[in-house]
N, C-alpha and C positions, 0 to 999 in steps of 0.2 A: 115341411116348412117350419113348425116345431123346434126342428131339432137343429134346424142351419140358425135359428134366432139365439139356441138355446147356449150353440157354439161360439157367436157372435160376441153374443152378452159375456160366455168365456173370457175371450180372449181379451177384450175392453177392461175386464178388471184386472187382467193380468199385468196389461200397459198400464193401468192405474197406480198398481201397486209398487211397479217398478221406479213411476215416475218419482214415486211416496217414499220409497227408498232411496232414492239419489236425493232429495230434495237438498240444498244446502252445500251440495259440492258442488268446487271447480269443476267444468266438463274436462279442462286440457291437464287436471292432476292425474295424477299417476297413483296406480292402487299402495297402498301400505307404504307412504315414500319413506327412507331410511332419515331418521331424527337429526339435523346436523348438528355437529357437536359445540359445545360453545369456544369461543377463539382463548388460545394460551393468554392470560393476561400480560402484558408489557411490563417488566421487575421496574420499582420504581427508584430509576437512578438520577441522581443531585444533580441538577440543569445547572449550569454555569457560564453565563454570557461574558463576552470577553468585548471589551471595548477594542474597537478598530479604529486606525486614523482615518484622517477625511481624505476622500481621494481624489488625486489629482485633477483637473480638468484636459479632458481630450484626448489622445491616446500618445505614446512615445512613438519618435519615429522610426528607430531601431527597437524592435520589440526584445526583451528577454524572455524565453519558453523557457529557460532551467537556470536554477543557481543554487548555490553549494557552499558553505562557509568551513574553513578551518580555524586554526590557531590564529593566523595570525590576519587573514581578508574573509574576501570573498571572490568567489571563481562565479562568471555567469556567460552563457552561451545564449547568441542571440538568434533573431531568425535566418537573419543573414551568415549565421553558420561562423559567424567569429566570437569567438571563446575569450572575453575581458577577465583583468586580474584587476582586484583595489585592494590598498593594504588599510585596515583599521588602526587608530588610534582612539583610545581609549573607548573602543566600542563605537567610534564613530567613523566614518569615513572620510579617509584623506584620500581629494579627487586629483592632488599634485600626481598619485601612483596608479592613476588609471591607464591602462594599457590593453590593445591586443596582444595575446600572449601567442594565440595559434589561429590559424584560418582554415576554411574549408572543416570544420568539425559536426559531426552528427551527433557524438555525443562525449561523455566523460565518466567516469571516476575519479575518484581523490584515494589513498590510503587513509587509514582511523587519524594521522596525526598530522593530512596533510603532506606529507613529509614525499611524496610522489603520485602523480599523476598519468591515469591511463587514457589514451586519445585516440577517440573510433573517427578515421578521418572519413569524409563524403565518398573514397574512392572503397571504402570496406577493407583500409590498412586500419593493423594495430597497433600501437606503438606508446612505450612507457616510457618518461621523464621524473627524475628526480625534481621538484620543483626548487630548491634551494642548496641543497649541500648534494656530492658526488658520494654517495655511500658505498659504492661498490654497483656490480653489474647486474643488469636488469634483467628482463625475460628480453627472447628473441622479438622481430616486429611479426605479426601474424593476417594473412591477406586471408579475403572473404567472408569477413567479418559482418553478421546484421547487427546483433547485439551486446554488450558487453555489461559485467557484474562484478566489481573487482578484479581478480584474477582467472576469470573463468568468460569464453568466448561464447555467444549460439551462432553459428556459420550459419549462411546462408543457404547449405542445404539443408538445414533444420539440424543435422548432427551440432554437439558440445564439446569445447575444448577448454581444460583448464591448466595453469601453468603451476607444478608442484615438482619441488627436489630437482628446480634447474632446470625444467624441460617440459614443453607442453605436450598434454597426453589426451587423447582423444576419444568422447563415449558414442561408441558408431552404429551401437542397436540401438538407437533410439532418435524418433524426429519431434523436436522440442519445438514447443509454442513461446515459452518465457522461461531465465532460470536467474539465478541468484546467489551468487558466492559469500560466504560470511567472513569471508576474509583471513581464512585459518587454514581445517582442513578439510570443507565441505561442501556442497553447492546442491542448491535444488532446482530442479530441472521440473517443469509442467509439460506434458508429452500432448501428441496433436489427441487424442483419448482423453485429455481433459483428467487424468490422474497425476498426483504431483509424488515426485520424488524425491529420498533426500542419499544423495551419494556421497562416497569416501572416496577423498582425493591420494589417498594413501594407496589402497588394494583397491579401489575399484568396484566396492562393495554398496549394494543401495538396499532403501527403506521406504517400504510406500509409507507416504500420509495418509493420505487421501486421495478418495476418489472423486469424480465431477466436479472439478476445482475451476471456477469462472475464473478469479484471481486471488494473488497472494501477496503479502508483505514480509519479510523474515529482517527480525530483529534480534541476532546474536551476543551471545554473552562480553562481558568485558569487564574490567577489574573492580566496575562499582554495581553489575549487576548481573548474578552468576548462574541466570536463565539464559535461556536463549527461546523464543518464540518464533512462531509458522504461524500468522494473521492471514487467514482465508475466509470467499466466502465459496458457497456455492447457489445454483440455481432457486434453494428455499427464500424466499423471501424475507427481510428483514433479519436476519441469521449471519451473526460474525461466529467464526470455529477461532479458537485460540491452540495449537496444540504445544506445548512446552516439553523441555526437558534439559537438567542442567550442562552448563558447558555447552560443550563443542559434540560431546558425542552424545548422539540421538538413539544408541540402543540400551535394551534394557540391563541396569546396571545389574551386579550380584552383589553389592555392598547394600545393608541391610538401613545404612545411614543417610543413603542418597535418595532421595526421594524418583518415583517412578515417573514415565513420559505419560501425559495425560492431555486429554486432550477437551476443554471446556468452550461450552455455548452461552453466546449472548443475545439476546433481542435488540439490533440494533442495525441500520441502515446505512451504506456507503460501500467504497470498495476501499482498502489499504493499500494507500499509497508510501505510506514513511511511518517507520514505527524505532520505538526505540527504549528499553529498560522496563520492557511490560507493558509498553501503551502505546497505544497505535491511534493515525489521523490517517480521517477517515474522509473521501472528498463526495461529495452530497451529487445526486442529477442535477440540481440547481448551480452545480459552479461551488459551491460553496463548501465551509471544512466543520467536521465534526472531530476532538481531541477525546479520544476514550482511556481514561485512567481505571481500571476495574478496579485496583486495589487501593482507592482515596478515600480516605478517612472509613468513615464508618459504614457508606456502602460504592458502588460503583459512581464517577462523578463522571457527568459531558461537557466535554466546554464546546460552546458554539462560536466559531470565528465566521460569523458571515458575509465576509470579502469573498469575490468567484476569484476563483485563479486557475492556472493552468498547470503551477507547480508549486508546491509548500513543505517546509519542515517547521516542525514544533517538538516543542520540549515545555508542557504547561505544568510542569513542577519546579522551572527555574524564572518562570513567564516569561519565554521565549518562543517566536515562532516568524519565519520568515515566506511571504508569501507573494509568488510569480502573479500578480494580476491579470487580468482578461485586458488591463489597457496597457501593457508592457512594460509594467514598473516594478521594481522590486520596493515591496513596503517591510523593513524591517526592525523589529518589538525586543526588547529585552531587560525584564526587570531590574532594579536595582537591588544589588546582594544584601540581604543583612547575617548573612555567616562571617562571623568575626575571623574563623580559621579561612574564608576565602572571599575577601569583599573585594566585587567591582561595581563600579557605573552603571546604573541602567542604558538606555538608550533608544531614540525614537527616528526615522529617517527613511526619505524614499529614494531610489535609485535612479537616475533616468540616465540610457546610455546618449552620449554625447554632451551632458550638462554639467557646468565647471561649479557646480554650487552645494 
């Protein structure tokens, strides 16, 4: 009897001791749990609110989804699938030149100078117009068409076709999700694998960028700015990829002068829709547009254009930026110059299809 109390008393202290030792923990934590680490701070870049007009009341009845400016208008496709022309005067719109220019369109291209236009008609034809002068012959018309990128098609079986030296040529090991032509001699293709590539329209020759590529923006070099950039993000959160490299050609140079293709991170949120001379706009979950200049004044600057829109271009180094609203109007901004070597008008004005005002 002794010895069963003697055990008893045992084993009471042992659960004492045990309890004496846990005292003060969670029951549901986890032994020795791994330290989390403290979060990458956010680089602190120059916020820049941008004034936006007051917006219209109510929605248009013909909505515009996309619009596009050259030299001398503005090109905008509405939902109803017809593609208007306006010609500008002196940055302003004269609504005398308002026209459907084409009907049944899914979507467009312009040339860098305006100077011809590519038309993906509803039926998945392709088919290029000089928009004002006859300069000579075009590419062939091109059927089963989903996508189009300047001079470069994604077919509807997911193959690529782009038109180089007179004659379109087609990339048939590969099934593309989005691609994008710079309008020279190159086009990058994002494959259904979520790796983006960047191909030679010349030989046929390609370049991975990157891999798990959600989406992209490519902003190619031109005579005032002699980068050309790949604006991607991928699945990491808050993380824009910038990958650069001069010109047109994307491999590694052997000139000791030219600087190497690199490829640089930013802490910042949106996906790349329109980029252009090193900066990319970026369109927010809320509808709304973020303008990322990295290389503005003394460190990286954001401009915040908080109108929701459906399609936007900007240029906030010349305070320009035209912007597809959610209620079907084009609201379009553009500083007044003070480069004495190039002075115009600024300009303030909204779009509305069928309004003579």
């Amino acid at each position: 009897m002794k010895r069963m109390t003697r055990t008893i008393a045992l084993l009471c202290a042992l659960v004492l001791l045990a309890a004496l030792a846990g005292c003060g923990k969670d029951p549901t934590s986890t032994p020795n749990p791994t330290p989390t680490p403290n979060p990458t701070p956010t680089p602190g870049y120059e916020m820049i609110a941008v004034t936006m007009p007051e917006q219209q009341p109510g929605e248009a009845t013909e909505k515009i989804i996309k619009a596009v400016n050259d030299i001398s208008g503005v090109w905008a496709l509405s939902e109803d699938r017809n593609l208007y022309r306006i010609q500008l005067e002196n940055n302003e719109p004269d609504m005398s030149t308002m026209e459907v220019a084409y009907q049944n369109v899914q979507d467009f291209t312009l040339g860098s100078y305006g100077e011809y236009i590519d038309i993906l008609y509803t039926t998945g034809r392709l088919e290029c117009y000089w928009t004002d002068y006859d300069y000579g012959e075009l590419p062939e018309p091109l059927e089963g068409v989903a996508e189009i990128s300047y001079r470069a098609a994604l077919m509807q079986d997911g193959t690529v076709q782009y038109h180089y030296d007179g004659a379109w040529h087609s990339i048939e090991d590969i099934k593309a999700k989005k691609i994008a032509g710079d309008n020279r001699l190159r086009v990058l293709v994002l494959d259904e694998n979520n790796t983006l590539w960047n191909y030679s329209m010349e030989d046929g020759s390609r370049i991975e960028t990157a891999q798990k590529v959600l989406d992209f923006s490519l902003s190619p070099a031109n005579k005032m700015y002699y980068t050309s950039c790949i604006w991607y993000t991928t699945a990491e959160k808050d993380t824009l990829y910038c990958h650069s490299y001069e010109w047109f050609e994307s491999t590694t140079p052997t000139d000791p002068d030219i600087p190497q293709p690199k490829t640089e991170e930013y802490h910042i949120s949106g996906v790349p829709v329109y980029a252009a001379q090193g900066c990319v706009l970026l369109h927010q979950e809320d509808g709304s547009y973020l303008f990322f200049a990295p290389n503005y004044g003394e460190k990286p600057a954001v401009f915040s254009l908080p109108m929701k829109g459906v399609y936007a271009e900007a240029r906030m180094w010349d305070g320009f930026y035209m912007i597809v609203s959610t209620d079907g109007r084009l609201y379009y901004h553009l500083d007044e110059s003070t480069d004495e070597r190039n002075p115009y008008d600024g300009a303030e004005w909204v779009w509305t299809l069928g309004v003579q005002n």
